[in-house]
N, C-alpha and C positions, 0 to 999 in steps of 0.2 A: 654330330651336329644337331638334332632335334632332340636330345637328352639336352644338351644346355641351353638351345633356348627353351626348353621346358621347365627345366630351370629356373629361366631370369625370369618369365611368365609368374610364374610363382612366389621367387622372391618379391617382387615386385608388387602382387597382390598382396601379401604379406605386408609391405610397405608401408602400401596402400590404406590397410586394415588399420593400422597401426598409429596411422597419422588423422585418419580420421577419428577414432579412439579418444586421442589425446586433443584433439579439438574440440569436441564434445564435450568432453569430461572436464573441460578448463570454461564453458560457458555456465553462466546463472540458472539454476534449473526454472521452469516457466511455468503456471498453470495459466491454459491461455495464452494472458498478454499479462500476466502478475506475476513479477519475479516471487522468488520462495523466500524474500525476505518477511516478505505484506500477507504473502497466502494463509500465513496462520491467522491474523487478525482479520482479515477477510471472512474468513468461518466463524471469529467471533462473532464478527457484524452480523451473520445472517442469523446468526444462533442467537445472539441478545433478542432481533429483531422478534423472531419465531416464539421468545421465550415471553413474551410483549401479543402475541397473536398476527404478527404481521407477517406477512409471505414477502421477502424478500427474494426479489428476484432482479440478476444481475446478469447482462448481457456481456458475456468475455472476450464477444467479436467486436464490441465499440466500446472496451476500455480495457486500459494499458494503465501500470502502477508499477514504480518503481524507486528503487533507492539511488542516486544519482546527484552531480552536484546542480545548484540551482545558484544561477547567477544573479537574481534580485539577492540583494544586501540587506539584510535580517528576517528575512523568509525563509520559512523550516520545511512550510508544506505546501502544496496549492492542487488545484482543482481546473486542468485545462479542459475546459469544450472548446469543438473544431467545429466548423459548416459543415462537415459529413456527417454531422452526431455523434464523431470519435471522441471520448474524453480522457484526458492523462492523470495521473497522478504523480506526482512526484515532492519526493520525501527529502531532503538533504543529508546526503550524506556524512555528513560532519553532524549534524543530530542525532542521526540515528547509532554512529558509533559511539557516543557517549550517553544517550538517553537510556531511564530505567525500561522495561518489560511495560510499565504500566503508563508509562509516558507516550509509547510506542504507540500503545493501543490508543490513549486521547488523540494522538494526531493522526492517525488512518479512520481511526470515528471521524473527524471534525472531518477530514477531507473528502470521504465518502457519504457524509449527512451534505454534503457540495453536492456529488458527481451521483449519488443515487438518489435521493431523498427532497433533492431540490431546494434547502435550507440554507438561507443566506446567514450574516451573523447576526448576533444576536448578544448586546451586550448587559443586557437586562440584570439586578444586582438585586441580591435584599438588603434587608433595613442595614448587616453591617458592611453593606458595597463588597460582598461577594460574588462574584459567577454565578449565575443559577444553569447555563446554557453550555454544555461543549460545545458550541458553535462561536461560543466568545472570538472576539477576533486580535484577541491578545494584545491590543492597542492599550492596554493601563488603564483598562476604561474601567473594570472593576481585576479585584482580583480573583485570580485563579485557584481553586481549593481540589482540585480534581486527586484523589486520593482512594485506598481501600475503602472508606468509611463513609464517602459521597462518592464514587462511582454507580452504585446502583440508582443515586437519584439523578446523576446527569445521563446515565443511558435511556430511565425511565423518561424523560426531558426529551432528548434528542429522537425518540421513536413516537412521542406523542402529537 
């Protein structure tokens, strides 16, 4: 009698193990409160910043960032602050599964020059009504050029 329920003790942990395992292992991995979809651009951000001379620094106990869907109708990205100082991010999942690598990285720029940087938008164009600002607020106010070729000058823009 104490062999089998030694036994089921065991099978049971065993179970146990096993389910929690596979719980785990089926959740979004986290740094923080930053899903691992944003984590890499996250480190760009700090890394541009640093490469810029600025000390970025980001607190990952009052901000959360995520891929997720967003129910405003033609909002890709946004930038929630709470009354506790908590701020969210959230990216649209329907963007983000079709957006290039480098699209990726303009809108976790644009929404963290929000939630770190304090930078409202900014539709400011030059002489041929292009974006001078990642901060544009993509309203067709001017157009958008964010590219290899003008990336370096709208980071150099966005930390100044």
């Amino acid at each position: 009698m104490y062999q089998i329920q030694e036994i089921k003790n065991i099978s049971y942990t065993i179970i146990m193990i096993t389910l929690s395992t596979i719980l785990v292992s089926c959740q979004k991995e986290v740094q923080g409160n930053i899903s691992d979809e944003i984590s890499p651009y996250m480190d760009k951000f700090i890394e541009e910043g640093e490469l810029r001379g600025l000390n970025i620094e980001i607190n990952y106990n009052n901000l959360s960032a995520s891929v997720s869907a967003i129910s405003d109708s033609g909002v890709i990205g946004q930038c929630v602050s709470y009354s506790n100082e908590h701020q969210e991010i959230l990216i649209s999942e329907d963007f983000w599964n079709s957006a290039t690598e480098l699209n990726k990285e303009f809108l976790v720029f644009h929404e963290l020059g929000h939630c770190i940087l304090g930078r409202s938008h900014d539709d400011s164009t030059d002489n041929s009504g292009r974006c001078i600002s990642i901060m544009n607020s993509g309203s067709s106010r001017c157009r958008d050029l964010y590219n290899s070729t003008s990336r370096s000058d709208f980071i150099d823009e966005l930390f100044n």
